[in-house]
C-alpha positions in Angstrom: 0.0 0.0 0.0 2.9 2.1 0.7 3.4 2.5 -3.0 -0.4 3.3 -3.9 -1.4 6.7 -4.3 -4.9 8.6 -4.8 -4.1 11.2 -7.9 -6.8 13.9 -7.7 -6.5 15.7 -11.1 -8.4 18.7 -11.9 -9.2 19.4 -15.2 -10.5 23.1 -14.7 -12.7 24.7 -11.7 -9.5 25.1 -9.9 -7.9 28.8 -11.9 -11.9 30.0 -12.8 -15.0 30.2 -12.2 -16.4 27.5 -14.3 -14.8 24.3 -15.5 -15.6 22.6 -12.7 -14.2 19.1 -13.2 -12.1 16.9 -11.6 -10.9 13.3 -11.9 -10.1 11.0 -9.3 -7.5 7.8 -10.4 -6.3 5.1 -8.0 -4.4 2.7 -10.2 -7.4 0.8 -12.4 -10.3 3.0 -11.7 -11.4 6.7 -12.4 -14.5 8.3 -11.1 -15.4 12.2 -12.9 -16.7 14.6 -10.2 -18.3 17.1 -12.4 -18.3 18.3 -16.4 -19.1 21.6 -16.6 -18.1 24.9 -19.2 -17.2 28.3 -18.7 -19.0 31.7 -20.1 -16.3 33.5 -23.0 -14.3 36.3 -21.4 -14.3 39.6 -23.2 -11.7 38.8 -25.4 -12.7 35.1 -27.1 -14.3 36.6 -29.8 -16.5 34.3 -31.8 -16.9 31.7 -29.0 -19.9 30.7 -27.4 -18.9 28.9 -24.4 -15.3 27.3 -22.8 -15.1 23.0 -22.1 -12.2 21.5 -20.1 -9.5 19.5 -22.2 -10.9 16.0 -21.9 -7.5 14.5 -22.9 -6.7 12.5 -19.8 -10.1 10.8 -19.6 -10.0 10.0 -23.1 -6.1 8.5 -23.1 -7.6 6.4 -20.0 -11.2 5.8 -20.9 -10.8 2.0 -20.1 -10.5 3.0 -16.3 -13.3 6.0 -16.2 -16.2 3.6 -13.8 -18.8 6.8 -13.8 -19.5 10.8 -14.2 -20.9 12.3 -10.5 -22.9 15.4 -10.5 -23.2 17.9 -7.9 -26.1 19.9 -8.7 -27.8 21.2 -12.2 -25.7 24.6 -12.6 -23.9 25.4 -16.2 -20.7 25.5 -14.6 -20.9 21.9 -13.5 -22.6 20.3 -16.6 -22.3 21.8 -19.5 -19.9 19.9 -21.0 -21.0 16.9 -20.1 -22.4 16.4 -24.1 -19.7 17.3 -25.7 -17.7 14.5 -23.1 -20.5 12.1 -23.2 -19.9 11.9 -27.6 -16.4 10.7 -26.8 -17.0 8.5 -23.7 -20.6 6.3 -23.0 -20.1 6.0 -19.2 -22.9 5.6 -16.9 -24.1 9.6 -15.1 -25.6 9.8 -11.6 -26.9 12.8 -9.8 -30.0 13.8 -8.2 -33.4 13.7 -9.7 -33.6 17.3 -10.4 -29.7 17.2 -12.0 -30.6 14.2 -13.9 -33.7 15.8 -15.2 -31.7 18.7 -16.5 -28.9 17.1 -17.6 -31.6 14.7 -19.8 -32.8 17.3 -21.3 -29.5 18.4 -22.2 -28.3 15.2 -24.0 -31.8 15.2 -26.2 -30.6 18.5 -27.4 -27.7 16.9 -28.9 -29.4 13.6 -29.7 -27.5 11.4 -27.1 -30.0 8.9 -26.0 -27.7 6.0 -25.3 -26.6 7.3 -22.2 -27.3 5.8 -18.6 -28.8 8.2 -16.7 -28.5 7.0 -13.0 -30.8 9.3 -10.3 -30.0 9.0 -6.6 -30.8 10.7 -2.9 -29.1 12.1 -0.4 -27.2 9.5 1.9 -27.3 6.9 -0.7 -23.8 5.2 -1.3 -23.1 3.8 -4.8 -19.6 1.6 -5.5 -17.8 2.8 -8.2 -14.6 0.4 -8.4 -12.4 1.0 -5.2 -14.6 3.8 -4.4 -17.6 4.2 -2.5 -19.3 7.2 -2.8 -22.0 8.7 -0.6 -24.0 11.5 -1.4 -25.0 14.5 0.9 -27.1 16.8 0.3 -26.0 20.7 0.7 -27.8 23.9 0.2 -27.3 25.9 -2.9 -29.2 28.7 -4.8 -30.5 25.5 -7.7 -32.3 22.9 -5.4 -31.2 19.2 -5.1 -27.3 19.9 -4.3 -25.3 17.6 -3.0 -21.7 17.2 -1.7 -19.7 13.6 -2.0 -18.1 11.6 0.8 -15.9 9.3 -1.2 -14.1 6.0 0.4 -11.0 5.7 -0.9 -8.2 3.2 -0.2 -6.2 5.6 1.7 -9.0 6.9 3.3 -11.8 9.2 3.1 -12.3 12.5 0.7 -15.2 14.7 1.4 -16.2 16.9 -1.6 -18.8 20.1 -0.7 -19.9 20.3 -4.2 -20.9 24.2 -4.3 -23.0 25.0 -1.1 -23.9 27.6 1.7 -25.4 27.2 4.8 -29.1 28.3 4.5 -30.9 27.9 7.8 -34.6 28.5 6.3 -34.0 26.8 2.5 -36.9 27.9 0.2 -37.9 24.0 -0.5 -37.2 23.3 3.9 -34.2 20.8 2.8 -31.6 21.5 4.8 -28.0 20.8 4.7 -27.0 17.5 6.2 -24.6 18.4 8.6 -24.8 15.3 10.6 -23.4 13.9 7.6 -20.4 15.8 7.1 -19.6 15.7 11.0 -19.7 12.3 11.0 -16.8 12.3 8.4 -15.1 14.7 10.4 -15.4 11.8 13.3 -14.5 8.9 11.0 -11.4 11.0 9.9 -11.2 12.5 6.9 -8.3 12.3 5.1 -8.9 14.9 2.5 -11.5 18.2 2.3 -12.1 19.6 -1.2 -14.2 22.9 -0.9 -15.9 25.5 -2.1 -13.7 28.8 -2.4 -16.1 31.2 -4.4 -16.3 33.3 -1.2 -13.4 33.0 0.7 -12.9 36.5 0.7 -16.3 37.6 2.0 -16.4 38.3 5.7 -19.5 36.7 7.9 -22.5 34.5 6.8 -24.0 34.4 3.2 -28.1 35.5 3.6 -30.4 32.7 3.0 -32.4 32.8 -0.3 -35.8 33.8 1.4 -33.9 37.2 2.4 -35.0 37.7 -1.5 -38.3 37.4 -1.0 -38.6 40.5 1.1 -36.9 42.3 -1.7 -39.9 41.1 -4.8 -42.3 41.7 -2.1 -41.1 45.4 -1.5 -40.7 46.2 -5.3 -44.2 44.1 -6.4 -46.1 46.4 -4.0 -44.5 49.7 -5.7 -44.7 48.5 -9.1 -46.9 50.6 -11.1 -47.0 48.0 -14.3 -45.3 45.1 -15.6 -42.7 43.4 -13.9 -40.0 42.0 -15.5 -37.7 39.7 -13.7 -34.0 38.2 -15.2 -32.9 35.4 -13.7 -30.1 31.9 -14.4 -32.9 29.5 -16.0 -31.5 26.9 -13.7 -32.9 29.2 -10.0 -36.0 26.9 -9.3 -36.0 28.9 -5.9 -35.7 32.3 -7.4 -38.2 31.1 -9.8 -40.4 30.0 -7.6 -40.1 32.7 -5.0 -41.3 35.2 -8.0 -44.3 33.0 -8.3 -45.2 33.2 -4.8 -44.8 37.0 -4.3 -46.7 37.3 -7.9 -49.6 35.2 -6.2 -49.5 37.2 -3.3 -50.1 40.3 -4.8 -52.8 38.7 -7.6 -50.4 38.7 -10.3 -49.7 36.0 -13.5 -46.5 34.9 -14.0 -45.4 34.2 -18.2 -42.0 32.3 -18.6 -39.9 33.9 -21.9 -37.0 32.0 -23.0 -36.8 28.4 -24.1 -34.2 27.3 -21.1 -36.4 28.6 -18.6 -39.2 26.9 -19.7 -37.8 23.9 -20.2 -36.3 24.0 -16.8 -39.3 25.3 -14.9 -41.3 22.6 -16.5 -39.2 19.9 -15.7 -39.0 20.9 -12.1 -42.7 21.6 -11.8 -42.7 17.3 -13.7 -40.8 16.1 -10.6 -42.1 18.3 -7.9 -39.6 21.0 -7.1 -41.9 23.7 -8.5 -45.2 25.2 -7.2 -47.4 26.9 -9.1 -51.1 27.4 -8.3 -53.5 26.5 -11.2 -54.1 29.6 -13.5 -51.1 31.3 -12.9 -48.5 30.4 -15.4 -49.9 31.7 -18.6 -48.3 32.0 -22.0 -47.0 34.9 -23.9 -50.3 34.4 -26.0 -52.3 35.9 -22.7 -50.1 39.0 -22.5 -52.9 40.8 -24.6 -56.0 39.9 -22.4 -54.5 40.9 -18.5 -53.9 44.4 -17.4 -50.1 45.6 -17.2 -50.1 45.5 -13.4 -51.3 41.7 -13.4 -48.2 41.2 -15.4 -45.1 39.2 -14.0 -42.6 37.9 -17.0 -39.8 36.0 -16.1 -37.3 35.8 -18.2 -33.0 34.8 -19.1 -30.8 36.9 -20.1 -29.7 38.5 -16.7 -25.9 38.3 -18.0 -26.4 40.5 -20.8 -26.0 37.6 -23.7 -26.7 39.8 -27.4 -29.3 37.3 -28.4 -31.3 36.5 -25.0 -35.0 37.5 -24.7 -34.3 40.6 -22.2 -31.6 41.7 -24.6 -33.8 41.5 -27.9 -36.7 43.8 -25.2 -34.0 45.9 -24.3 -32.9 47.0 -27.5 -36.6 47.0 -29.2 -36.3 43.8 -31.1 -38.7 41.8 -29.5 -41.8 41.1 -31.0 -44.3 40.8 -29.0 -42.8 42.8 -25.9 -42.4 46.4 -26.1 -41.5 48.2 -23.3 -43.5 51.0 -21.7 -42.8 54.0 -19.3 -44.1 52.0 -16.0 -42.6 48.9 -16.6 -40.3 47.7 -13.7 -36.9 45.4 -14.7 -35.9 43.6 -12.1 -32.0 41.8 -13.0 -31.9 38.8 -9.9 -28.5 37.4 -10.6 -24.9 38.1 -9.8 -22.6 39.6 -12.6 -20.3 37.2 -13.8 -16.5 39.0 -13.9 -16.2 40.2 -17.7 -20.1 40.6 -18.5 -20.5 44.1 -16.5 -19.8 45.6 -19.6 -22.6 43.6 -21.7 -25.3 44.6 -18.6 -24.7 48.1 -18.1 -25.3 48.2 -21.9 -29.3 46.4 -21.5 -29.9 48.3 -18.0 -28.8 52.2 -19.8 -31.6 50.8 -22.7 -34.3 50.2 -20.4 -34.1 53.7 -18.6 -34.0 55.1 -22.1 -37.4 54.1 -22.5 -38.7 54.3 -19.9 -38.4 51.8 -17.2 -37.4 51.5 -13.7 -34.3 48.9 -13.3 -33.3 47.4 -10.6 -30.3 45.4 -9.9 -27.7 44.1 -7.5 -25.5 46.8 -7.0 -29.1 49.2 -6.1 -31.6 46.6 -4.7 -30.9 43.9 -2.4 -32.6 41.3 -4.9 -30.0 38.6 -5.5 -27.6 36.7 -2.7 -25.0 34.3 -3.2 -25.6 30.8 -3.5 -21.4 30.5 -1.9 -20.6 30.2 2.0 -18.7 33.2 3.3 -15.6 33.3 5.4 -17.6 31.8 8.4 -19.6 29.4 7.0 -16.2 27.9 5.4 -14.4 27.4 8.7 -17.7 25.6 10.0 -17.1 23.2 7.5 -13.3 22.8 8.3 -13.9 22.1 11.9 -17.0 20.3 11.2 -14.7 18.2 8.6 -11.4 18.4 10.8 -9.9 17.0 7.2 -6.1 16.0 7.5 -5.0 17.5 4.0 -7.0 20.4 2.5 -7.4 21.3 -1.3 -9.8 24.8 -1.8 -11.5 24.2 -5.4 -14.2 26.2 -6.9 -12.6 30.0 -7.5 -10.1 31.6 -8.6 -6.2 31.6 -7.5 -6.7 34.6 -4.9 -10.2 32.9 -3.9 -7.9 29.9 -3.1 -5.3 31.6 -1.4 -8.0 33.0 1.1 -9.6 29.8 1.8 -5.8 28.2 2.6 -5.6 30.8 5.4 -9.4 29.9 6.9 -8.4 26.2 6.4 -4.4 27.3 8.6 -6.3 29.3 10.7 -8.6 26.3 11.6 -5.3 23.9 12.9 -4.8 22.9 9.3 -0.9 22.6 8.5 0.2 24.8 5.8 
């Protein structure tokens, strides 16, 4: 045994935000945590979207036992087709993720592919490892983080997560879980860095809420709301406010509907009878019954609230009282491409409200505090921050020496 070694190999999430992907070899077996692509930077000109270099998979394709999703995001998946037309290995993630991810591989006509849905605490064996899943909390539901047995000893992976104390679907992070690693003795943590720099908690997701509910009540016309197609709680915290106030909801955008009605398929969604209407209806309610959700909230040229912005939408034209409300986080090198959509709207007219103004988007990350809790809750021997970007990392190394972990 002295000889055998576990070789953890990322393949990108580790310099960026995005890429997440990571392989993990010990001698005949591989398991893949994660496929996922990266949004073009300001400079790719011409590209749509960034995938990992699958090269090392692909040289050692006999050894790759399975693909293991943490939750339903881009970041995390979206390169899983363009992997998946290389390599036919069996895929297993949450029913949520898998539903997503199925809808995904239709798209690019891959229907050979096993698609294996599991819950939280169950363990599937995977050559010499055995995997458990636990579930995390996370701004898409159905997260989950990994404790992997290994044969020299245990690797707990947090997947992306925060600690939300009042989740918007009441699942809460399975801390008894990841203690009991910690207890058992972990060998190795691998965690999420996105907001190592950020001092104190992250707010739960239902801080939101208060937020739509504030900005429905002064609304004056139609609300339109920009969100990741992939927020089932954001989307379904707009639906609740807009039933509260007597309002219909219409989803724009072919993602979003897809995704919203594959949650609502499975359960993850709520929404009353009546209330989701098309953008056929717009012409029968009255502007203030009107609540459009919509993608687009990173400024992409050919998105539905780009196309309203600039006046190329057909069938949405927007008016002097109409309220914009952008509920997402600005990806590093798309300010540029929002500021752009959010001058257009106050050209004609409209009120816009965004993060930097309006407290209507929080992090789906852990903060400084909620990062050492996992460390001591973990108490892992070796440490390995993923998820972020080098100074991201380098932040999260001090939390993780600050916490007794050896530099």
């Amino acid at each position: 045994m002295m000889n055998k070694s576990l070789s953890i190999i990322p393949l990108g999430g580790v310099e960026e935000i995005g890429l997440n992907m990571t392989v993990m070899e010990y001698e005949d077996d591989i398991i893949v945590i994660d496929s996922g692509l990266m949004f073009p930077e300001e400079d790719m000109l011409g590209v749509d979207f960034v995938i990992p270099d699958f090269t090392y998979i692909l040289e050692n394709r006999d050894k790759v036992r399975g693909i293991l999703l943490t939750h339903g995001h881009e970041d995390h998946t979206g390169a899983l087709p363009f992997l998946l037309k290389e390599i036919n290995v069996p895929v297993y993630g949450t029913a949520l993720t898998i539903g997503l991810v199925k809808e995904k591989l239709r798209e690019h006509k891959l229907d050979d592919i096993k698609l294996i849905s599991v819950i939280p605490r169950q363990i599937i064996t995977l050559g010499v490892f055995a995997v458990e899943f636990i579930r995390v909390t996370h701004s898409i539901v159905d997260g989950v983080g990994f404790g992997i047995q290994t044969p020299v000893g245990l690797v707990v992976h947090t997947g992306d997560f925060k600690l939300d104390p009042t989740p918007v679907d009441g699942q809460l992070m399975d801390f008894h879980k990841f203690s009991e690693y910690g207890e058992k003795g972990a060998v190795l943590l691998m965690s999420d860095s996105t907001n190592a720099e950020k001092g104190g908690f992250t707010f739960s997701e239902k801080e939101v809420r208060r937020s739509f509910e504030d900005i429905f009540a002064d609304a004056k016309g139609r609300i339109i709301i920009a969100t990741f197609a992939s927020n089932i709680h954001r989307i379904q915290q707009v639906i609740d406010v807009a039933v509260m106030f007597g309002k219909k909801i219409i989803l724009t955008g072919r993602s979003i509907i897809t995704n919203a009605q594959i949650a609502l398929d499975l359960g993850y969604l709520d929404i009353p009878e009546n209330t989701w209407l098309t953008l056929g209806d717009i012409g029968n309610l009255r502007d203030d019954e009107i609540v459009l959700i919509t993608t687009g909230s990173q400024g992409e040229p050919m998105s539905v609230l780009s196309r309203i912005a600039t006046d190329e939408h057909k069938q949405i034209k927007i008016k002097e009282n109409d309220t914009v409300i952008i509920s997402a986080k600005w990806i590093p090198g798309n300010e540029r491409s929002i500021g752009r959509i959010i001058n257009h709207f106050f050209r004609r007219g409209a009120d816009v409200i965004y993060e930097k103004v309006s407290e209507i988007h929080v992090s789906g990350h852990a903060s400084k505090e909620e990062l050492k809790l996992m460390l001591n809750l973990v108490k892992p021997k070796y440490f390995m921050p993923i998820h972020g970007e080098y100074r991201h990392k380098f932040y999260h190394s001090r939390l993780a020496e600050k916490t007794g972990v050896p530099k």
